[in-house]
N, C-alpha and C positions, 0 to 999 in steps of 0.2 A: 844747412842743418838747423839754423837757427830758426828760421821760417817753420820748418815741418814739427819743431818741437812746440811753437809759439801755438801754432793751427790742434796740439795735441791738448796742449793746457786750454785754448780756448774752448773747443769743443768738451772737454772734462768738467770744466766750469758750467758753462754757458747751459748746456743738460742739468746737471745738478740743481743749476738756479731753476733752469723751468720745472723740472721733476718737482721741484719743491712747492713752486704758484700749482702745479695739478693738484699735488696732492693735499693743499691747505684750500684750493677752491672744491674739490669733492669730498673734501669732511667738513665745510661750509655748506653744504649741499645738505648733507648726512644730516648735520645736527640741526638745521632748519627742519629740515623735514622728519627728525624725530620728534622735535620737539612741537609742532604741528601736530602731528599725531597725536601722543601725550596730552600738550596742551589740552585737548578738547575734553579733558577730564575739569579741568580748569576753569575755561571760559570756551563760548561757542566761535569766538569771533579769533582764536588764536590761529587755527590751521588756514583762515582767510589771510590774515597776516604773513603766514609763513609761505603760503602758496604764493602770495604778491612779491616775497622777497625774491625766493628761486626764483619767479620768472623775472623779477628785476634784475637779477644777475647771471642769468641764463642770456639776456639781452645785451647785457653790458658787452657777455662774453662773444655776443656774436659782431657785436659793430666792434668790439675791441679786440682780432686775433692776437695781436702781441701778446697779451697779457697771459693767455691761455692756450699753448703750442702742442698741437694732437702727439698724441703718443706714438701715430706710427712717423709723425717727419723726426721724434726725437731718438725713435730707431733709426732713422735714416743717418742721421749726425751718430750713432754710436760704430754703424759697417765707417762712416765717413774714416772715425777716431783710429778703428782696426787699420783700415787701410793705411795712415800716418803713421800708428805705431812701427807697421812692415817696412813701410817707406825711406823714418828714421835707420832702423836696423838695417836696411839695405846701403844707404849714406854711409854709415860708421863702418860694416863691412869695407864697402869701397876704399872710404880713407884709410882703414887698419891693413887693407893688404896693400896700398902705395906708401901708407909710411914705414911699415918695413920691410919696404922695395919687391915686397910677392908679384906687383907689377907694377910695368910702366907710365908716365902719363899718360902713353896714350891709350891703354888700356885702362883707366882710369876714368879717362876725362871718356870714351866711349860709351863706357858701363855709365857713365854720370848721364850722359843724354840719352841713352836708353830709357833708363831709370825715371827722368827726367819727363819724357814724354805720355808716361802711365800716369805726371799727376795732372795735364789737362785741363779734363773736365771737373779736375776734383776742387780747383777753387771755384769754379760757378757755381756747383752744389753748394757748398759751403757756405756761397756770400748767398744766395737762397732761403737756406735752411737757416742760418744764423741770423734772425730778423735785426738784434740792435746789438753793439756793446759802447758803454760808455767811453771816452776817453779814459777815466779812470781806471776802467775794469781792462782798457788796451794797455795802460802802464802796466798796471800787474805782469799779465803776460807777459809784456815784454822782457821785466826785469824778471821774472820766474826763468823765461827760455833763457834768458843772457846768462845768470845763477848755473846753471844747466851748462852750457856751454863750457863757461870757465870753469867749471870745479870739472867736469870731465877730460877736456883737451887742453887745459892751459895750467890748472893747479897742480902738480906731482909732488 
């Protein structure tokens, strides 16, 4: 459980973060190229200027994909997110109906590797789609899932 919640907060995070480099590199874009425009009220040599930068950072963006992560793989990481969310609620189902005995281990531990087998392919996509995260930004999670954990199943 600990796992599927760790994979929910990183992918939460880790989108966020990039949503955020998109959308401060396309209003880097925006205001370059408005003020290019404008500029040429100004001076004739401004929209030269600003055209060299966009394409200076239009380039950057292409030798550097980390930096700038397409919109549709950061769709791909939010069906990823759904799928864990269900994943989780299907975990805590299974433990809420074996810890007050609805069913057996072995009905239990069944549904666990049933369960179990649907996430497969899901950490390949993941380690994929998730180009970097820092150690620091892996404590976090870590200690956010662990937070999680304990104040759910172990604090009453």
């Amino acid at each position: 459980m600990k796992q599927a919640k760790a994979n929910i907060i990183c992918i939460q995070k880790y989108t966020d973060k990039r949503r955020g480099y998109n959308r401060a590199y396309n209003g880097f874009v925006a205001i370059t190229a408005s003020a290019g425009a404008l500029g040429t009220l100004l001076n004739d040599k401004v929209p030269f200027f600003a055209s060299m930068l966009i394409g200076f950072v239009s380039i950057i963006k292409s030798v550097l994909p980390n930096f700038v992560q397409g919109e549709s793989e950061l769709s791909s990481l939010d069906v990823l997110a759904d799928f864990y969310n269900k994943y989780m609620n299907s975990l805590e189902n299974i433990w809420y109906r074996f810890d007050h005995d609805i069913i057996d281990e072995k009905q239990a531990m069944d549904e666990f590797f049933k369960l179990k087998e649907t996430e497969c392919d899901k950490m390949s996509q993941m380690n994929r789609l998730v180009r970097n995260i820092s150690t620091r930004f892996q404590r976090k999670i870590d200690e956010q899932a662990k937070e999680y954990i304990n104040r759910v199943y172990y604090e009453k």
